[in-house]
Backbone as CSV, one residue per row, in Angstrom:
resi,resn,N_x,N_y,N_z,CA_x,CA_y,CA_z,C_x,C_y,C_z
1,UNK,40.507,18.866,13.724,41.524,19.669,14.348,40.931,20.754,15.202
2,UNK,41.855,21.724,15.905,41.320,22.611,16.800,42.437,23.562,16.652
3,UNK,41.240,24.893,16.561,42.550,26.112,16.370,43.227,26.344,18.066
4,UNK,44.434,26.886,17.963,44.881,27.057,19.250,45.881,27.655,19.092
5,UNK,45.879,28.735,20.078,46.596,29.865,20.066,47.752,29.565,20.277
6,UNK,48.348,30.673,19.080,50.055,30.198,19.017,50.430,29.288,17.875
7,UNK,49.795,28.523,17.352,49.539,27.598,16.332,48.695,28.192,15.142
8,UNK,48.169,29.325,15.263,47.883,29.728,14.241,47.680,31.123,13.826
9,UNK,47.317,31.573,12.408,47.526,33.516,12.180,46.678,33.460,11.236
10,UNK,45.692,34.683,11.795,44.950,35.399,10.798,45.257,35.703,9.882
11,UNK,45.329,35.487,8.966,45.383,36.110,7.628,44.477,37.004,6.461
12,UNK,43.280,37.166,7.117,42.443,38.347,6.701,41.314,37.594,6.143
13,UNK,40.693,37.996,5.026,40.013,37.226,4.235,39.726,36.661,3.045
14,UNK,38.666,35.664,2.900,38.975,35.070,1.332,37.375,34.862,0.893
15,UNK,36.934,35.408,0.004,35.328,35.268,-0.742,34.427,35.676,0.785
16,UNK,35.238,36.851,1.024,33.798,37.834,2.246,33.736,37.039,3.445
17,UNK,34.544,35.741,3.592,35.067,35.296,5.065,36.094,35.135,5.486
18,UNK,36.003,35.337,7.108,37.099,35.779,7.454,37.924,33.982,7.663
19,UNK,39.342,34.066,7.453,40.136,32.651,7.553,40.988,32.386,8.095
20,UNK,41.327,31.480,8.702,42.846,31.749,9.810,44.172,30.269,9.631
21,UNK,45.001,30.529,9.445,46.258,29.823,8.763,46.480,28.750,9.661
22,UNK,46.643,27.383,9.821,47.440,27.071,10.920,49.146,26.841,10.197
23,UNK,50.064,26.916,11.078,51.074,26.200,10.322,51.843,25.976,11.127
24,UNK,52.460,24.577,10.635,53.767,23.668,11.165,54.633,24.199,10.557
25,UNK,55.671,24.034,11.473,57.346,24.560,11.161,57.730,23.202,10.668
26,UNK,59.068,23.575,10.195,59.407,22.269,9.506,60.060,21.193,10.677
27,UNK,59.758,20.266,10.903,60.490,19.659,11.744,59.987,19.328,12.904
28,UNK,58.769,19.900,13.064,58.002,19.596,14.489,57.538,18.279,14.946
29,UNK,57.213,17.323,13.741,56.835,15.822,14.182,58.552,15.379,14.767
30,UNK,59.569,15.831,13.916,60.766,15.045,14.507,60.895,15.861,16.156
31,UNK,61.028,16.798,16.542,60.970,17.404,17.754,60.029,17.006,18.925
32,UNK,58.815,16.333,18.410,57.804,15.667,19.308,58.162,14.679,19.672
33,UNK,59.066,13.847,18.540,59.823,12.410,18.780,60.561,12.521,20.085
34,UNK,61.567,13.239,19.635,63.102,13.829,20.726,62.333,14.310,21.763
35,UNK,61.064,14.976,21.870,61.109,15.401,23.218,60.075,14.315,24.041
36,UNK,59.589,12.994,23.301,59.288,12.122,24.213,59.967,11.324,24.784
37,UNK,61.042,10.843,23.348,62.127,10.145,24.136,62.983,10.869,25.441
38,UNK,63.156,11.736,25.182,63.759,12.572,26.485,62.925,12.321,27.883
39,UNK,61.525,12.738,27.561,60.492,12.351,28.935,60.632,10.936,29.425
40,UNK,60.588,9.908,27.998,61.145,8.757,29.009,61.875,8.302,29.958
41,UNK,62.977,8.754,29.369,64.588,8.446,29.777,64.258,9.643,31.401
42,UNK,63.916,11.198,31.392,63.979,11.506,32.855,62.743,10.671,33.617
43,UNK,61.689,10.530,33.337,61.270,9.723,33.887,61.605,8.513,34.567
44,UNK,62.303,7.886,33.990,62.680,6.670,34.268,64.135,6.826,35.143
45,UNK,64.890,7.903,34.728,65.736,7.772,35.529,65.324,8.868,36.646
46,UNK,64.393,8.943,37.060,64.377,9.806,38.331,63.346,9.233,39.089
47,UNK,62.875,8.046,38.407,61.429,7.116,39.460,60.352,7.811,39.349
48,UNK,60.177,9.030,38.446,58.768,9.987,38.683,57.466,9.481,38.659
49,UNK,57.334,8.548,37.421,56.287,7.515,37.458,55.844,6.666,38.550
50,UNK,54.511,6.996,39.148,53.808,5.930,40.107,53.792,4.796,39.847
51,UNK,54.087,4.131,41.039,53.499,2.519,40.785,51.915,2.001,39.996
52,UNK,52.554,0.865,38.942,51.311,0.517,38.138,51.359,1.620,36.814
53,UNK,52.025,2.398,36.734,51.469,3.373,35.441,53.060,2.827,34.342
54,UNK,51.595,2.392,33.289,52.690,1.956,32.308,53.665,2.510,31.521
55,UNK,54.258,3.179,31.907,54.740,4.674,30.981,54.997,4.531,29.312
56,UNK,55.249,3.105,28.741,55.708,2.824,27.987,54.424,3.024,26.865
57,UNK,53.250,2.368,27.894,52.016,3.112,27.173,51.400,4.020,27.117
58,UNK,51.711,4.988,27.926,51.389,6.424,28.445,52.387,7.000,27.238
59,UNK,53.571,6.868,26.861,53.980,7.640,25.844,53.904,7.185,24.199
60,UNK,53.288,5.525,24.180,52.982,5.360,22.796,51.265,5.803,22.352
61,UNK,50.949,6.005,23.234,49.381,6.455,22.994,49.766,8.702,22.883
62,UNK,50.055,8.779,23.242,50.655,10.221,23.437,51.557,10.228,22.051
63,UNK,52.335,9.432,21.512,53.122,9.453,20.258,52.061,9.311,19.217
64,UNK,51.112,8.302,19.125,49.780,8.517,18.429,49.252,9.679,18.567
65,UNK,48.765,10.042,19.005,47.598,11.276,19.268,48.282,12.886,18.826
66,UNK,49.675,12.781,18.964,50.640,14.103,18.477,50.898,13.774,16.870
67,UNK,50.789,12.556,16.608,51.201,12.282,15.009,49.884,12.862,14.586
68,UNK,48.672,12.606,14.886,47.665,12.794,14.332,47.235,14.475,14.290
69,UNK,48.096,14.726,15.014,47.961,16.090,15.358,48.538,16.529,14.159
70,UNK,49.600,16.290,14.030,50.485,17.064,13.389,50.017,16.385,11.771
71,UNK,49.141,15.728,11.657,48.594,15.705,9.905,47.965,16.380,9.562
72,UNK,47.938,17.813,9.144,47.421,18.452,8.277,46.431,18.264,7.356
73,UNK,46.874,17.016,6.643,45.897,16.785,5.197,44.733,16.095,6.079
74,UNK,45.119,14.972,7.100,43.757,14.525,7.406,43.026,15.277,8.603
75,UNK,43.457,16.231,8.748,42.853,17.335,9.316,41.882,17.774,8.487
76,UNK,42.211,18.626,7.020,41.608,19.276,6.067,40.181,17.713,6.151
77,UNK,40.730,17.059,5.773,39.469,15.954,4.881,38.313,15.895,6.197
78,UNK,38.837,15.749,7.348,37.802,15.344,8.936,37.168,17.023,8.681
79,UNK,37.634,18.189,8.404,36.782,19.362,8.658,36.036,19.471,7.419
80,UNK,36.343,18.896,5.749,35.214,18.728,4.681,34.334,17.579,4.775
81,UNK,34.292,16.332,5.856,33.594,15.845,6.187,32.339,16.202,7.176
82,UNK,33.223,16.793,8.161,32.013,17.705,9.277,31.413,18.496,8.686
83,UNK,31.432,19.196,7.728,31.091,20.476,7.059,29.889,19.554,5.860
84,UNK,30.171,18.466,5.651,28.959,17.514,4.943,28.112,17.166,5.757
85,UNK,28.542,17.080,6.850,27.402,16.110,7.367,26.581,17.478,8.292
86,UNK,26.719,17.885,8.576,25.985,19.390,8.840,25.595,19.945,8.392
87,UNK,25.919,20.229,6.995,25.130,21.706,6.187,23.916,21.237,5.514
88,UNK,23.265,20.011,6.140,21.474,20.266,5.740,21.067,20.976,7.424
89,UNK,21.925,20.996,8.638,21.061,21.888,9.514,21.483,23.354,9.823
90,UNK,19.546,23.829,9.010,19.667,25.359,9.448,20.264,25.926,10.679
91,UNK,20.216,25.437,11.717,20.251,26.247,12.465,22.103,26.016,13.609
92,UNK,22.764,25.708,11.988,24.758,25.850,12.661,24.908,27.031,11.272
């Protein structure tokens, strides 16, 4: 994952480091839904899409990549994995 402003709050500290919260509102994967389907539908009804661009795959690859976003838990496990495979080098 990646912190990014607006998406997340300091919350001070915990065992002498400093830690920062991210958090989802409730409802945000369903709101990512609704607001792609929406991009389709103006898209499509206003011709915005260039010739040749598949939009249909332009927004199921984009529906992937926001789901993944929005998982939390396998967020946590990918940053206790990075954090294994790094901490034999001194110098991070």
């Amino acid at each position: 994952g990646r912190l990014k402003e607006g998406n997340h709050a300091e919350r001070g500290w915990k065992e002498g480091k400093r830690v920062a919260v991210k958090v989802q509102y409730p409802g945000v994967s369903d709101s990512i839904e609704s607001d792609l389907s929406n991009l389709t539908m103006l898209v499509k009804a206003t011709g915005l899409a260039p010739p040749g661009l598949f939009l249909e795959n332009v927004i199921r690859v984009g529906r992937e990549e926001l789901k993944v976003e929005c998982d939390y838990r396998r967020e946590v496990e990918n940053q206790k994995r990075f954090r294994s495979l790094i901490s034999s080098d001194a110098g991070l």
